[in-house]
Structure formats: structure tokens, C-alpha cells
Steps between C-alpha positions, in 0.01 A plus 500: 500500500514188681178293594577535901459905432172489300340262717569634867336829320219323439518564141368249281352610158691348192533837347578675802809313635582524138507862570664512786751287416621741139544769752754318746710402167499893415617534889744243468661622183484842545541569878768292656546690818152527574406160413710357673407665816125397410612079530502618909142582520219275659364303151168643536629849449745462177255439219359871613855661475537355190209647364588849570846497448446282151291810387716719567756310342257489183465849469840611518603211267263718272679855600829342393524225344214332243731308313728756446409675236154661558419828424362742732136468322546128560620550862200751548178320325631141729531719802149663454391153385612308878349826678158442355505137522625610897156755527254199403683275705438702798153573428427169394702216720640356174733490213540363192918563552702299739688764668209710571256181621767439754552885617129536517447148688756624755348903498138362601643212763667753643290780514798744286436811467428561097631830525893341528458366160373785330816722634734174388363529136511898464880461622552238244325721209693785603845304444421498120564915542695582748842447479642717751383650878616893610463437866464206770108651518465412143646134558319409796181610332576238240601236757179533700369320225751293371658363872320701803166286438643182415625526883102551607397214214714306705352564835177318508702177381776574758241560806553737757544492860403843552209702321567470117530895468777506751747250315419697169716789480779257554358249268514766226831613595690177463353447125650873447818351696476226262486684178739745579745239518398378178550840316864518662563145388369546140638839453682381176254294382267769507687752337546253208056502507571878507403560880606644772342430814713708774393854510645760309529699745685269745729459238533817393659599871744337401579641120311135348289513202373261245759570287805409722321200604484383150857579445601304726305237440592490130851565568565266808669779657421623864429817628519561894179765459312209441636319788376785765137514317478097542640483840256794611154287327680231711470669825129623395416144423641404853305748640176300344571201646538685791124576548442198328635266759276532786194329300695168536421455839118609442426224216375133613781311651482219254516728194830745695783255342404550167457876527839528753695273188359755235620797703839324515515422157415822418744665669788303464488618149615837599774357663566303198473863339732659707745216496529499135581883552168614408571450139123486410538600167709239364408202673203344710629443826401157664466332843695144522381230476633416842349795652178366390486181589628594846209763554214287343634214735467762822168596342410112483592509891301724557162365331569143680476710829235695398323188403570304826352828684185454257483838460299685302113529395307224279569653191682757625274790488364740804142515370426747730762763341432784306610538154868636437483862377665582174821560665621845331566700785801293561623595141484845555667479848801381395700820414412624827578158684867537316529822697440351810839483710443134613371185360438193650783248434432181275595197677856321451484235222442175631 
């Protein structure tokens, strides 16, 4: 983390831009879309976004990865082991671990609601288990706590320009819109961790199991069954965005360039998805590097602007705003809103 972010947040403790700094490297290696939408927000606010986002970056380094080669037990007793040492943080103000001084730092400067991180880590402990989801209802449950309140972490950091509860719902769904894309992006990847994220049922309408999923993964062959089911969690995950995309225009001015570059980001992945001929299974479909650059240098625009207009709140928080609520009604609305004979339509890409 660079010296200019840690010092317009008034952070100054050795230890503590220590921490803060471990968790932007876990951002920068790990996250490359969303970090780099994160360089366009006001200095003051990054170290925060870091925080949360290096966390959950932690954790589901845990879920998947530990070196390799640990065992479920492993995976298990250092998952229990971060969501203790996350309990006395929160009671206490402090931690002994870096990742969790900095999350805390950032939960009690910004008034979080502890609740969010409680639903993160009982997602995160139920990955060790489940390995499969019947129905959308059964995903979304997961992804309250896994995406839905990483979107209402985010929200005190952000700021608001309307009362916090307002923005939430669409706060929440733009980390679902977020992870959704991830699932359709990793499909392959997943199946060689032995998950599958996209409902069985989805796929099963039309004739897609595990089983054919694996066979053509291990056989490089393609199926177009598994084309339909991917182009229909496609048009659910536009749908997402869909009710996601009003929030923009409700956050503080000087934090809307990072969030409207995210969205893009985002999203241009399922183009990339659809381009490659939504062959999710054998290959991780990216956005160019052209593409990028071109919407993080309309996003960078966009903050100069922004900056100019000195918008925005000290800090960017509405103090008088009420918490965000947990944000699950949205989850559950979702196979009605799919019903619903018109959506809004997303902007054209810029």
C-alpha cells in the first residue's frame, strides 16, 4: 500500500499500516479486476476496501487453496481458527493477526455491521461440504453470505447519497452480480475442486448434470446442452446487474467511478463468455487487455470530474443513515423478478 493511501486515512500505527498494507498485496495478486478499479478511489477510502476485500481474499484462499495440498481437517481447524480470532477481534478492537487487525480497524471506523462477517464465515465453512446447489434458492442462500454482504461491507466506505438502507438492496445485489459471474467464469476450474456452483436444477432444464459436465471437461469435447444452461445463468446474471445498477447513482460521487469500472469489468466478462462461445468448461474466458485499459481510463475521467466537483462527504459517510439491513429479501426475489416481463436495460458500454 503506498504511503499517500495510509496517510490521507489518517492511519499511522507501525503495526497497523503493516496490516493494511498485507491485505492490498492479497488484493493485488488475487483480484485484478477489482483492484484495479480500487486505484480510482479518493486515497482516504482504499486502505478500507482493502481491508475487506483482503479478508475475503484470505478466507477463500483457505476454502481452496492452502498450499495445495491441505486436507479438509486442515482447511476446517484454520477456518475455525480465523473465525475465532474474527469473534475477539470484534469484541475486543484488536488482533494479534494482520488480516483481521485491519478488517476490525476498518469494521469499528466505519461503524460495519458485525453481523456481515459472521454470514461471510458460515458461507466459507459451508464450502468445505457442499459441493453442489439443487435450486437458485439454495445458491443465493449461500451467496448472501459469501457476496450479498460484501456489497453492504462496502457501503459505509463507499458513502451514500441517499439513506444507507435505500442503496442496500442494490449494494447486495451487485456482489451477487459479481459472484455469479465468477461461478460462470470458473465453471471448469471448479469442477476440477469438485463443485458445481450453477443450480442443478437450471441445468437440469436443459438435460445437464455433473456428470456430462465432467465429460466434457475431461474429454475437451463440447456439448450444445451445456451451451443453453450457460447462456440461460448468463441472462439470470444480467438480470442481477439489472437491479444492481441503479445503486451507482445513489453512492458518493467521488467513490461512483470505481464502483461504475467494477460493474464494467464485471460484465464485460460475460461478453468475454459469450464471445468465446460460452465454452466455460474448458477455458476461463478473459476481458482484453485493451478493453481494460480503455474502461479504467473512462473510469479515471470520471474521478478527475468528480474530484473537480468536490463531491462527496468528509470521509464519505452519511452519519445520519441507518444501518443497511441484511439484504436477503433481494435473494429470495429473484426467481420472481426473472418472471417479470420487463427489466430495466443496462446502459451501452462506454
Amino acid at each position: 500500500m503506498t504511503r499517500r493511501e495510509l496517510d490521507a486515512a489518517g492511519i499511522e500505527e507501525p503495526a497497523l499500516r503493516a496490516a493494511y498494507t498485507h491485505c492490498r498485496r492479497l488484493n493485488a495478486r488475487h483480484g485484478k479486476t477489482y483492484f484495479l478499479a480500487t486505484r480510482l478511489l479518493p486515497l482516504s477510502r482504499r486502505p478500507a476496501v482493502h481491508a475487506l476485500y483482503g479478508f475475503a481474499r484470505w478466507a477463500d484462499d483457505i476454502v481452496d487453496d492452502l498450499s495445495g495440498n491441505a486436507t479438509r481437517a486442515q482447511r476446517d481447524r484454520a477456518l475455525h481458527t480465523l473465525r475465532d480470532s474474527l469473534d475477539t477481534g470484534l469484541r475486543t478492537g484488536r488482533s494479534e493477526e494482520p488480516v483481521v487487525q485491519a478488517l476490525v480497524h476498518t469494521a469499528v471506523r466505519y461503524d460495519i455491521d458485525h453481523s456481515y462477517f459472521v454470514d461471510f464465515m458460515a458461507s466459507m465453512l459451508s464450502d468445505l461440504d457442499v459441493t453442489d446447489y439443487p435450486t437458485y434458492e439454495h445458491l443465493a442462500r449461500y451467496m448472501h453470505g459469501s457476496a450479498a454482504v460484501i456489497g453492504l461491507q462496502m457501503l459505509p466506505v463507499l458513502g451514500t447519497v441517499t439513506p444507507r438502507e435505500e442503496a442496500a438492496p442494490h449494494a447486495a445485489a451487485l456482489g451477487v452480480a459479481f459472484q455469479l459471474t465468477n461461478f460462470l467464469r470458473d465453471v471448469g476450474e471448479d469442477l476440477d475442486r469438485g463443485r458445481v456452483y450453477l443450480p442443478a436444477d437450471l441445468l437440469a432444464a436443459h438435460g445437464v448434470d455433473r456428470e456430462l459436465l465432467l465429460w466434457s471437461r475431461r474429454s475437451g469435447r463440447d456439448d450444445p446442452r451445456i451451451r443453453a444452461a450457460v447462456l440461460d445463468v448468463v441472462a439470470l446474471t444480467q438480470d442481477v446487474y439489472r437491479q444492481a445498477y441503479p445503486g451507482l447513482d445513489m453512492l458518493d460521487p467521488v467513490t461512483r467511478p470505481c464502483m461504475r469500472t467494477a460493474f464494467t469489468l464485471y460484465r464485460d466478462i460475460l461478453g468475454a463468455i459469450e464471445a468465446d462461445g460460452f465454452q466455460v468448461v474448458h477455458r476461463r474466458s478473459v476481458v482484453p487487455r485493451r478493453r481494460r485499459a480503455a474502461v479504467a481510463l473512462a473510469g479515471a475521467i470520471r474521478m478527475a470530474t468528480a474530484g473537480r466537483a468536490g463531491g462527496g462527504r468528509p470521509g464519505g459517510l452519511r452519519d445520519t443513515a441507518p444501518a443497511a439491513p441484511g439484504g436477503e429479501p433481494f435473494l429470495h426475489q429473484q426467481s420472481a423478478l426473472r418472471q417479470e416481463k420487463e427489466l430495466p436495460r443496462l446502459p451501452p458500454h462506454p
